[in-house]
C-alpha positions as CSV (number, residue, x, y, z in Angstrom):
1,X,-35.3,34.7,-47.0
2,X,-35.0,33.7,-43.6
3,X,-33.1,37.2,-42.6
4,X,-32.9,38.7,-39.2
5,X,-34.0,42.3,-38.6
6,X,-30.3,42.9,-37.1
7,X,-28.5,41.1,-40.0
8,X,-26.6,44.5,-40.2
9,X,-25.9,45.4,-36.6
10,X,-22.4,45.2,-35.3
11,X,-21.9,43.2,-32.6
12,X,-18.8,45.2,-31.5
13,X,-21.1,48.8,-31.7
14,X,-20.9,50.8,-28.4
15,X,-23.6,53.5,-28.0
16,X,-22.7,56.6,-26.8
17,X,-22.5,58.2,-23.9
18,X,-23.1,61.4,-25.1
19,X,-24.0,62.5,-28.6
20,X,-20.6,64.3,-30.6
21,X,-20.6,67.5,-30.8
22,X,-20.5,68.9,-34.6
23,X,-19.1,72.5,-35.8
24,X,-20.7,72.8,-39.4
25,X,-18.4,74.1,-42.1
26,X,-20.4,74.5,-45.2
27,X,-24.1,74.9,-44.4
28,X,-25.2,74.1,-48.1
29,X,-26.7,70.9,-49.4
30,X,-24.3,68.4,-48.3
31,X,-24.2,70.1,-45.0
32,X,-27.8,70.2,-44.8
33,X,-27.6,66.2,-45.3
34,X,-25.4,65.8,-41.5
35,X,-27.5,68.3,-39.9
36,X,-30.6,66.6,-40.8
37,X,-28.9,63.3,-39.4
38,X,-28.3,65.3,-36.2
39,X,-31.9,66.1,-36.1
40,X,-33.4,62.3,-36.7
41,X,-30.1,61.2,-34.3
42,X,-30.2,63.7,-31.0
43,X,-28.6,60.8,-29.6
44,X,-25.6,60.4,-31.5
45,X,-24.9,63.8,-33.0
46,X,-25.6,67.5,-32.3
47,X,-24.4,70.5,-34.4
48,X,-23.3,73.2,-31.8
49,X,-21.9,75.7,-34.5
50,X,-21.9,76.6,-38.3
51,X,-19.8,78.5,-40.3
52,X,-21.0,79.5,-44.1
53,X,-21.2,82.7,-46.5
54,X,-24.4,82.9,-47.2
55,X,-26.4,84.2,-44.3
56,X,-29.8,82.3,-45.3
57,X,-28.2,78.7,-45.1
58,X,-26.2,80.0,-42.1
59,X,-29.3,81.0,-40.1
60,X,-31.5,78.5,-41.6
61,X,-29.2,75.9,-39.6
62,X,-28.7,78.0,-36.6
63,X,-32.7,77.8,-36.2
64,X,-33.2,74.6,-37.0
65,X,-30.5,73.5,-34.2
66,X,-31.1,76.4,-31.6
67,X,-27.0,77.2,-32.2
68,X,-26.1,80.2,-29.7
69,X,-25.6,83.4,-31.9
70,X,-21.8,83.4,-30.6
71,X,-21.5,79.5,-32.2
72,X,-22.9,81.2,-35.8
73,X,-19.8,82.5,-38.2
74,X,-19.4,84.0,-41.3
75,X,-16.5,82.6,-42.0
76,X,-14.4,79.2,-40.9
77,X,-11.2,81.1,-39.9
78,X,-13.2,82.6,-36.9
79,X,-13.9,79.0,-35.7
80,X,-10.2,78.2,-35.1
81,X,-9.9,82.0,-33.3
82,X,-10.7,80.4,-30.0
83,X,-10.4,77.9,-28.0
84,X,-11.4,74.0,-28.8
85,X,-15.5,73.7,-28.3
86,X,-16.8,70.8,-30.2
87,X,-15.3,67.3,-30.6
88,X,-15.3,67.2,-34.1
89,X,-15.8,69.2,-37.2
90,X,-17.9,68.6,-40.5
91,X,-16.2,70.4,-43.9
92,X,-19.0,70.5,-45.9
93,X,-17.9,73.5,-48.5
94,X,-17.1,73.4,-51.8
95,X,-14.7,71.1,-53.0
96,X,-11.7,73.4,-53.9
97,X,-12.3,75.0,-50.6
98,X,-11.6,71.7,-48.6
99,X,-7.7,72.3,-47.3
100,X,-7.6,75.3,-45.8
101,X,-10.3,74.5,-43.3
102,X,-9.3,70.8,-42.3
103,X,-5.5,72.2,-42.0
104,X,-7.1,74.4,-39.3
105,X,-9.2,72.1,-37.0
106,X,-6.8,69.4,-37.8
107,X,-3.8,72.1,-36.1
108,X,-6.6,73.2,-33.5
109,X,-7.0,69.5,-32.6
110,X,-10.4,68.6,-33.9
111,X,-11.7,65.2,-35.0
112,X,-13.0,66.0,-38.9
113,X,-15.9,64.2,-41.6
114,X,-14.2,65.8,-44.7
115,X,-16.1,65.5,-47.6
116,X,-15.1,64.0,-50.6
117,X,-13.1,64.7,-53.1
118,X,-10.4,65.4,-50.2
119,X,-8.6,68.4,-52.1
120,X,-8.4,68.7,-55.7
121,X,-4.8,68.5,-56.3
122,X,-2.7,65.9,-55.2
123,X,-0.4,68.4,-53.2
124,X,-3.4,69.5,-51.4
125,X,-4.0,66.0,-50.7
126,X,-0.7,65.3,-49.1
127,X,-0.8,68.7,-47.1
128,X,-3.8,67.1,-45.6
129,X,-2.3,63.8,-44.6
């Protein structure tokens, strides 16, 4: 059809310098869907920390991206305990359990990929923005 292979590159894309570093919140099968894009993408992203509940996903991603056991939580909250270490943040969880966590890393500065449906009330939603 007389299409060129870069038909959908943007001419105003910058590559990085440096691939973004990623805290994973919500190892489960969305999550698993970013962290494999860090994998095919070293380049452009690289998942430094996860946080989830269930301690198969959790160290299923930790091996899979050679994450320091001190970068591996149980929980979210001990993310935002310390200091800023990632430039951005990836809430991945359930959908009722999206505020809590973007409230947190958007107080403790983080850039954040929130999955979607934002929160499931409209209050939530507002708290948020």
């Amino acid at each position: 059809f007389g299409l060129q292979e870069d038909l959908f590159e943007n001419p105003l894309h910058k590559r990085l310098e440096k691939p973004v570093t990623v805290i994973l919140i919500g190892a489960g099968h969305r999550g698993n869907i970013y962290a494999e894009y860090a994998l095919t993408n070293p380049d452009q992203m690289k998942i430094v920390a996860v946080a989830d509940i269930n301690i198969k996903r959790r160290n299923s991603i930790k091996k899979r991206h050679k994450i320091q056991e001190t970068c591996t939580f149980t929980h979210w909250q001990e993310i935002f305990s310390q200091p800023k270490f990632a430039d951005a943040v990836i809430i991945s969880t359930p959908d009722n359990l999206h505020t809590a966590p973007c409230l947190a890393a958007l107080d403790a500065g983080y850039d954040i990929l929130l999955e979607k449906p934002i929160a499931p009330t409209e209050e939530e939603c507002r708290q948020i923005l």
